[in-house]
N, C-alpha and C positions, 0 to 999 in steps of 0.2 A: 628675246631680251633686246633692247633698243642698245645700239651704240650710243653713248654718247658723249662723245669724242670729236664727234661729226654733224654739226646741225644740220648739214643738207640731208644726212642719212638718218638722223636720230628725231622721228615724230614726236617725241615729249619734251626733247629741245629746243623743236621747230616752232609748236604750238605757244609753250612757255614762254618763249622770246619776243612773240604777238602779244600776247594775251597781259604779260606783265608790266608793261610800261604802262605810266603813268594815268592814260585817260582812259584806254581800250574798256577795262570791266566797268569803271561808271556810263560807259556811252552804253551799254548793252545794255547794264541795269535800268535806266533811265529806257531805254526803246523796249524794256520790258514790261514796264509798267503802262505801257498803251500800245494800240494797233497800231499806229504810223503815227509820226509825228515828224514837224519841220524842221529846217535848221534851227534856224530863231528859237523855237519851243526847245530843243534838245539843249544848244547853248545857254538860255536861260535855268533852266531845271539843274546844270551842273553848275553854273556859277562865274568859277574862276580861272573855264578853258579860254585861250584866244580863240578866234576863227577860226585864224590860222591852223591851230592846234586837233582844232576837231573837223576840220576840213581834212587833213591830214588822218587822221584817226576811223572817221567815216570813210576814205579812198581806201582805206588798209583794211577795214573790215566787209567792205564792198568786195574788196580782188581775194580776199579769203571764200569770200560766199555765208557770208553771219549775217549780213543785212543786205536789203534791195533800196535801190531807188529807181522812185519812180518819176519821171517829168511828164509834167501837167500842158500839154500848148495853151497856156492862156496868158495872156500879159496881165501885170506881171508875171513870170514864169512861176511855177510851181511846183513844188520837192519835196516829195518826204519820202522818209525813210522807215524801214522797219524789220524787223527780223525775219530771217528768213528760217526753216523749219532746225537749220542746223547750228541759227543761234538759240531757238528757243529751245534746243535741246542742251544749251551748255547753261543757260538759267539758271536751274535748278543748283548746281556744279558753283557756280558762283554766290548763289543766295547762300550757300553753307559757307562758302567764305565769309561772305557778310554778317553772319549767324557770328560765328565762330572769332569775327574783329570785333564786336559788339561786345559778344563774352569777356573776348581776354584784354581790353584795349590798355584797362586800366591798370592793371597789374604788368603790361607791356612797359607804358608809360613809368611807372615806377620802377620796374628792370634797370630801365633806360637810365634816369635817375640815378638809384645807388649804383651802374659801371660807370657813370663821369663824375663820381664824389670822388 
């Protein structure tokens, strides 16, 4: 059973603490739906990340091992990115998330609703 108490010690706290913030599962979702894709392509397809943001989000799932990049020597330079076999192995794991917000979003929403009446 995982401590978890201690996020250096407790892998479902370690993983959770990545995986949950804000842009991480859309960039994976989005780099699952095609073999590689670029910055540009990635940033456009989510919308309303800054660069910044998913510059940020892409280095973090890079140093985990969930997606590769690759540089192209050609001027202009060229990047893309894509998952690597251990993120395409948490796809599935996420699409049931997305399943599952799809399902309940609405009944979420109105939760939400009558606890601030």
């Amino acid at each position: 059973m995982s401590d978890f108490s201690n996020i250096e010690a407790c892998p479902v706290r370690n993983v959770l603490d990545r995986l949950s913030d804000k842009w991480t599962m859309l960039v994976i979702l989005v780099l699952g739906e095609s073999k590689e894709m670029r910055f540009n392509e990635i940033h456009k397809r989510i919308g309303d990340i800054s660069e910044k943001m998913l510059t940020v989000s892409l280095r973090k799932l890079e140093a985990d091992g969930l997606i590769s990049r690759e540089v192209y020597p050609v001027i202009p330079p060229k990047v893309e990115y894509k998952l690597t076999a251990l993120g395409q192995e948490l796809l599935p794991l996420i699409d049931t998330i997305t399943q599952w917000a799809d399902r309940h979003m609405q009944q979420i929403l109105q939760n939400r609703q009558q606890y601030n009446a």
